[in-house]
C-alpha positions in Angstrom: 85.5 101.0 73.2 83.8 103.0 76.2 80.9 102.0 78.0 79.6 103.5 80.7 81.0 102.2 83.9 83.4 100.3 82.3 86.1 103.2 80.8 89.2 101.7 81.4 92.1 104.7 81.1 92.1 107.7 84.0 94.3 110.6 83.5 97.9 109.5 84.3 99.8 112.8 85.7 98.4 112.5 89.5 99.7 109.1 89.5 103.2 109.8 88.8 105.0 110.0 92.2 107.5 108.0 94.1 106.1 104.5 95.3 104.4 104.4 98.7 106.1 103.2 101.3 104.4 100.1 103.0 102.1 100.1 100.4 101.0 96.2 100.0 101.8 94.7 96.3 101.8 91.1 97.1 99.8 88.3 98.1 96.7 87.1 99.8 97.5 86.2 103.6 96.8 83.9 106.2 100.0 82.3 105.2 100.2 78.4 106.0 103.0 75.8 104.8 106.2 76.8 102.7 107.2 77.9 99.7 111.4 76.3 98.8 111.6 79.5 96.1 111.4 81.9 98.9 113.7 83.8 101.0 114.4 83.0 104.7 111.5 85.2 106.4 107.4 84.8 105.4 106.4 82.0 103.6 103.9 81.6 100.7 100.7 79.8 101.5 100.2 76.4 100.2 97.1 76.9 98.1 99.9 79.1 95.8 100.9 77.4 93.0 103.3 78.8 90.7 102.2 79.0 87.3 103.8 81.0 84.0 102.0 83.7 82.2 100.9 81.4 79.1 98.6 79.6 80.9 96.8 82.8 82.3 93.4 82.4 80.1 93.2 85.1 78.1 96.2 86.9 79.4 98.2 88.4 76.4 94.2 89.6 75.3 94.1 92.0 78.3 94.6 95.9 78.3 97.7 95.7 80.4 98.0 99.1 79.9 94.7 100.0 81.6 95.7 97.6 84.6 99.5 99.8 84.5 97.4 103.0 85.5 95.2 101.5 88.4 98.2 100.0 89.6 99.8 103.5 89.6 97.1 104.9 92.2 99.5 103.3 94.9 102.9 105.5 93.7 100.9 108.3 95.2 103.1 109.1 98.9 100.3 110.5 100.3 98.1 107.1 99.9 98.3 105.2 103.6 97.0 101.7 103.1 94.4 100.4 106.2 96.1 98.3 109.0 96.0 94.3 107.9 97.8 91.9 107.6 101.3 92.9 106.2 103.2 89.5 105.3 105.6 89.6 101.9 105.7 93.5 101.7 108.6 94.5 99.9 111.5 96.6 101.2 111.3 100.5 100.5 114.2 100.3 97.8 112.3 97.8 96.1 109.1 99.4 95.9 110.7 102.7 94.9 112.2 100.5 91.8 109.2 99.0 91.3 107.1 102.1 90.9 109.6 103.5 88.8 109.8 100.9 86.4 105.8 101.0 85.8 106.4 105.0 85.0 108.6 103.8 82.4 106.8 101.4 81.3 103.3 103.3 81.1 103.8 104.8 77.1 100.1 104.2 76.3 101.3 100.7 75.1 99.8 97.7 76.2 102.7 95.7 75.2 104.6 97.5 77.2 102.7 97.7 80.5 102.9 93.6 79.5 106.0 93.5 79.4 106.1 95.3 83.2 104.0 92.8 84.8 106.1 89.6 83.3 109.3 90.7 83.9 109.1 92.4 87.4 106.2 89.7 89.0 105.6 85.7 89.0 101.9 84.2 88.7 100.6 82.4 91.9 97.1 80.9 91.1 95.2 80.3 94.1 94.1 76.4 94.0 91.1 76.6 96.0 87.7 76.8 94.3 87.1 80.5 93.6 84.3 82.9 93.6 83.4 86.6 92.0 80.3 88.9 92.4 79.4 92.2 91.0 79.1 95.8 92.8 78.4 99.0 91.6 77.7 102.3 92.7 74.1 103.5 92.7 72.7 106.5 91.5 69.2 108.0 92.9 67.3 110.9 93.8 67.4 112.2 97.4 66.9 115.2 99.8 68.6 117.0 102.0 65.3 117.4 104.1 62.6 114.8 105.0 59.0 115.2 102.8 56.3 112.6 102.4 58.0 111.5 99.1 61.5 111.6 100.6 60.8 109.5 104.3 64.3 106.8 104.2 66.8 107.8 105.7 70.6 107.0 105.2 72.4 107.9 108.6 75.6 109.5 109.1 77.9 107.4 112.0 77.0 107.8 115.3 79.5 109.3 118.2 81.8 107.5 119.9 81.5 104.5 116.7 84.7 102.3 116.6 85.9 99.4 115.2 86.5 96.2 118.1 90.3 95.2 117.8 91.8 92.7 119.9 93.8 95.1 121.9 90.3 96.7 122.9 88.0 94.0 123.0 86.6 93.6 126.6 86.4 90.0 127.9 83.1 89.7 127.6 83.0 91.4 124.2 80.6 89.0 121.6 82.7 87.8 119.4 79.9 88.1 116.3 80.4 92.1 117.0 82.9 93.9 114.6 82.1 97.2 115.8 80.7 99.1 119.4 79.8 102.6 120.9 82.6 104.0 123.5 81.3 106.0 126.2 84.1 107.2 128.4 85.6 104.0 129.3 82.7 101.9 128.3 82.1 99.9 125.2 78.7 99.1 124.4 76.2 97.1 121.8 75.0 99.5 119.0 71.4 98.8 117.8 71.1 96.4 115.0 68.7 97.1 111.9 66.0 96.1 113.0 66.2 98.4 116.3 67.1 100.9 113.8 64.4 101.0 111.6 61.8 100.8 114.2 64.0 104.4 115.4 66.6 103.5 117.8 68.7 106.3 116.4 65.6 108.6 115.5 66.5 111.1 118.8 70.3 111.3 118.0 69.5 113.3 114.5 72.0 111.2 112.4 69.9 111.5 109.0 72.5 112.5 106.1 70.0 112.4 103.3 66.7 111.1 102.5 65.6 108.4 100.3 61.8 108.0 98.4 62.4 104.1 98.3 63.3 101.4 101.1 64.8 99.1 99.0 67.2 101.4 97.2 68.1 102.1 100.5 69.2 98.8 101.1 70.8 98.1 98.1 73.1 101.1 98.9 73.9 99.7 102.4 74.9 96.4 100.3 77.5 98.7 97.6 78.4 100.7 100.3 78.4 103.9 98.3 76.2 105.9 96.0 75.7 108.9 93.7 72.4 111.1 94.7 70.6 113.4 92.5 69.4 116.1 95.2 66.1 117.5 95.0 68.1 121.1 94.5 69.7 120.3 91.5 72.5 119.6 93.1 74.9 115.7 93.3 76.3 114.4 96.5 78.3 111.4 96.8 78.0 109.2 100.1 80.5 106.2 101.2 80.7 104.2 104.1 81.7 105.9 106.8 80.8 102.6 109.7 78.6 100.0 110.5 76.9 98.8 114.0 79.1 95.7 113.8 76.3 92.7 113.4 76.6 89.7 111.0 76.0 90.4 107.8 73.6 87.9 105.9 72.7 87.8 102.1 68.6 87.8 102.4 69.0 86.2 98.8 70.4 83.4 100.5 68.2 83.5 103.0 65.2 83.0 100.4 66.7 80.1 98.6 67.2 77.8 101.8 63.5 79.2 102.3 62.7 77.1 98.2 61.7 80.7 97.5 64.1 79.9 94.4 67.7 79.2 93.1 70.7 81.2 93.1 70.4 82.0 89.7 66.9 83.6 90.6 68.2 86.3 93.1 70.6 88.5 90.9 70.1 91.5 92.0 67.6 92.5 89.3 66.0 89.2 90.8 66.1 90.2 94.4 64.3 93.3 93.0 61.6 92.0 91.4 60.9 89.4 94.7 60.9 92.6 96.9 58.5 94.5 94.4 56.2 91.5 94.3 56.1 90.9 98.3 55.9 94.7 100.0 54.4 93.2 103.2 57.2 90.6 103.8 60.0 93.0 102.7 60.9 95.0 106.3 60.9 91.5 107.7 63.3 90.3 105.0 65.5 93.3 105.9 65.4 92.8 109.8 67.0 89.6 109.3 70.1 91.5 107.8 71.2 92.6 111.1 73.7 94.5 110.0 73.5 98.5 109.3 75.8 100.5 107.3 76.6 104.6 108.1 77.3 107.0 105.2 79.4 110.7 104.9 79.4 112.5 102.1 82.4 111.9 100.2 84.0 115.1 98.6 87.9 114.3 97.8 86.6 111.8 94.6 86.0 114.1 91.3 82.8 113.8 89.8 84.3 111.9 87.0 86.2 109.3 89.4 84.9 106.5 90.9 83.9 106.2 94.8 86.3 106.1 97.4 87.3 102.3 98.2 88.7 101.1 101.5 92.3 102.3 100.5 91.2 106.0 100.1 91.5 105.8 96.7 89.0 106.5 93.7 87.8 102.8 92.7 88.3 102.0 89.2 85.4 100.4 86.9 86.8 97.0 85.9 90.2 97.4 87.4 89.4 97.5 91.3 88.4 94.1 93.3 87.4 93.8 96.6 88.9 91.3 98.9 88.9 89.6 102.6 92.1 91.6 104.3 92.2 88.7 106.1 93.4 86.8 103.5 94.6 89.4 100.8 96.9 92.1 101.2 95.9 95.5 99.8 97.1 96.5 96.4 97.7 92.9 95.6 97.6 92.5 91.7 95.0 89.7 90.9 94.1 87.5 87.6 90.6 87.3 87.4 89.2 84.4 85.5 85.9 83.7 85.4 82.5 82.5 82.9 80.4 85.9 82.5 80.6 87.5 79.6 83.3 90.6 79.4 81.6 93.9 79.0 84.5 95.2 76.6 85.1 92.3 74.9 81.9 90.4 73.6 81.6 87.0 73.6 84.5 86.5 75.2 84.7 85.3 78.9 85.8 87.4 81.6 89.4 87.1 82.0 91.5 90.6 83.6 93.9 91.8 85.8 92.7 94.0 88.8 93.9 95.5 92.0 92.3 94.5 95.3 91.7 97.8 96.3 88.3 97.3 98.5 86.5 95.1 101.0 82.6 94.6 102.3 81.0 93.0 105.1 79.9 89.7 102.3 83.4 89.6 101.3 84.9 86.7 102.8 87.7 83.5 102.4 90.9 82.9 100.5 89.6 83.6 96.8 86.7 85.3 96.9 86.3 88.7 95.0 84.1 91.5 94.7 84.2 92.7 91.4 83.6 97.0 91.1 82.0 98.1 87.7 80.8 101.5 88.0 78.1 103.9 88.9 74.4 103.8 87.7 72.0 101.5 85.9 73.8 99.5 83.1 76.7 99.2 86.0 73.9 97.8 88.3 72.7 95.2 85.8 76.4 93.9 84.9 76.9 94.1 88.6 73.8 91.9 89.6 74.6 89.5 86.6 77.6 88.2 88.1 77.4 85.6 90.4 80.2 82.9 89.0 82.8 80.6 89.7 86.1 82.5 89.4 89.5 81.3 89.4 92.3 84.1 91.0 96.2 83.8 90.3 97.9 86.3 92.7 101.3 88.4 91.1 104.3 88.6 93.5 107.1 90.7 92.9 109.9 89.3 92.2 112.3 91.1 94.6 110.3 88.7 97.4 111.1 85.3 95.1 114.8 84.2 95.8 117.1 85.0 92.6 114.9 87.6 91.6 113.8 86.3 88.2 110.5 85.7 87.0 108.4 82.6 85.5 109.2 82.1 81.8 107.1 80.8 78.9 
């Protein structure tokens, strides 16, 4: 079944290469407490519990075949994984097996690519309470110039834009401030949104496109990428390229502690309608978001791929989650279990395996995932429906559990 958004199966032959090395297939991070089944070296956390496949919900219904081929984006040498926390990663010579094995194991069967994952991993489900939200990528009309139809801008990064690491953090560096502007040897404050839209940036000519509508403006600084239909016929892709470093804060949440309504009221279709309904408190809504994403145009994704996630690799409609790299390791394999309704499978409750492949400034703690399902509108609404209690169960290789061998049913 296909669905736009949500096709599952990629073409295979740029995936088959020789695992990367250091590429991250293990668990979330922030490890506390021990784990007896491991070897002498990094320790699981203690909110792991090992578990065996049967009592994955829904597991042996999944299209373990389609999660074989998004795992397979990571046997690609040429992939470099962002810098992050890097507890549990396997040796090369494992990795190397490991890759080759999925080759093998990817015949277009799914009980095959099942058999892949039980053999050569081990369940961990994550005991604290869980959560999972939708994103999507956006697709609207833009221009390459400014008109009085096209006035909202969507900037490209400013120079001298970095991200604030602890080895370059100046002493008196606020510690609410991800990212800063380096002149020479100074490090300064970048203007937050609110500076920004009353045209902080306006002299530095940073405008990448132009946008008819504020709030699809915003809603593409929330997904982080988007699909625009130029006024020249043409189709540009943008990603995140930065961000000024400020908090981010959900102005959905912001109007429910405000008894503007519940949770279930802001979906994003929600959020839309409030913002339609109330133009003249809208920019102030927006102000209090302090923080302000920067776009590029992104040209090594194929018009039929997804957008580039924080790996550098085409996302993958149902298949690719985004995480806290605090806390999760990228590439991590993840069980997703959760209450909304499956788009493939109807009627049935989500339940799939997915590579953490992604991140965003709203993604944050130990099981807390951001759930990718495609470009344009029926993406957008599945994306803005989900809002749910979710339960995650991490799978670790083997080769890092001591004797090697797997859970068993």
């Amino acid at each position: 079944m296909t669905r736009r958004g949500w096709t599952m199966r990629p073409p295979l032959a740029p995936l088959l290469a020789v695992f990367l090395t250091g590429a991250v297939l293990t668990a979330p991070l922030s490890f506390a407490g021990a784990a007896t089944a491991m070897q002498p070296g990094p320790h699981l956390p203690e909110h792991f519990q090992e578990i065996s496949f049967a009592r994955l919900p829904d597991w042996q219904q999944d299209d373990h075949s389609a999660a074989l081929v998004s795992f397979l984006r990571f046997c690609d040498p040429a992939v470099t994984l962002p810098a992050g926390p890097q507890f549990l990663r396997p040796q090369p010579d494992d990795l190397t097996r490991l890759c080759s094995a999925a080759r093998i194991a990817y015949d277009g069967s799914t009980a095959s690519a099942r058999q892949f994952f039980e053999s050569r991993f081990t369940p961990f489900r994550i005991t604290e309470p869980g959560f999972v939200t939708g994103y999507y990528e956006p697709e609207v009309a833009a221009s390459r110039h400014r008109t009085k139809t096209f006035s909202v801008p969507l900037h490209k990064k400013p120079a001298g834009l970095e991200p604030v690491l602890e080895e370059t953090r100046p002493g008196n560096w606020p510690a609410h401030l991800s990212h800063g502007r380096r002149t020479g040897e100074t490090l300064s404050e970048l203007p937050d949104r609110g500076a920004i839209m009353d045209g902080a940036l306006d002299d530095e000519q940073l405008e990448l496109v132009w946008l008819a509508d504020p709030v699809d403006a915003y809603f593409i600084h929330v997904q982080g990428s988007a699909r625009l239909r130029m006024t020249d016929g043409t189709v540009m892709r943008v990603g995140y390229a930065g961000k000024t470093g400020h908090p981010y804060t959900g102005i959905g949440r912001l109007l429910v502690t405000r008894g503007e309504g519940t949770p279930e009221d802001f979906t994003m279709a929600g959020l839309r309608a409030w913002l339609a309904d109330h133009p003249d408190r809208r920019d102030d809504l927006f102000r209090e978001n302090r923080s302000y994403v920067f776009f590029r145009e992104v040209t090594e994704a194929g018009p039929d791929q997804g957008p580039v996630g924080a790996t550098g690799l085409p996302l993958v409609a149902g298949r690719s989650l985004a995480i806290d790299p605090e806390h999760f390791a990228y590439g991590a394999l993840v069980f997703v279990a959760s209450g909304f309704e499956d788009p493939l499978r109807p009627g049935k409750d989500f339940a799939r395996l997915v590579v953490a492949d992604d991140t965003g400034s709203a993604i944050r703690g130990r099981a807390r995932g951001d759930l990718f399902t495609g470009s344009g509108d029926t993406a957008g609404q599945i994306a803005g429906a989900i809002r749910h209690k979710a339960e995650f169960t991490v799978l670790v290789p083997n080769s890092m559990l001591s004797g090697g061998t797997a859970a068993t049913d």
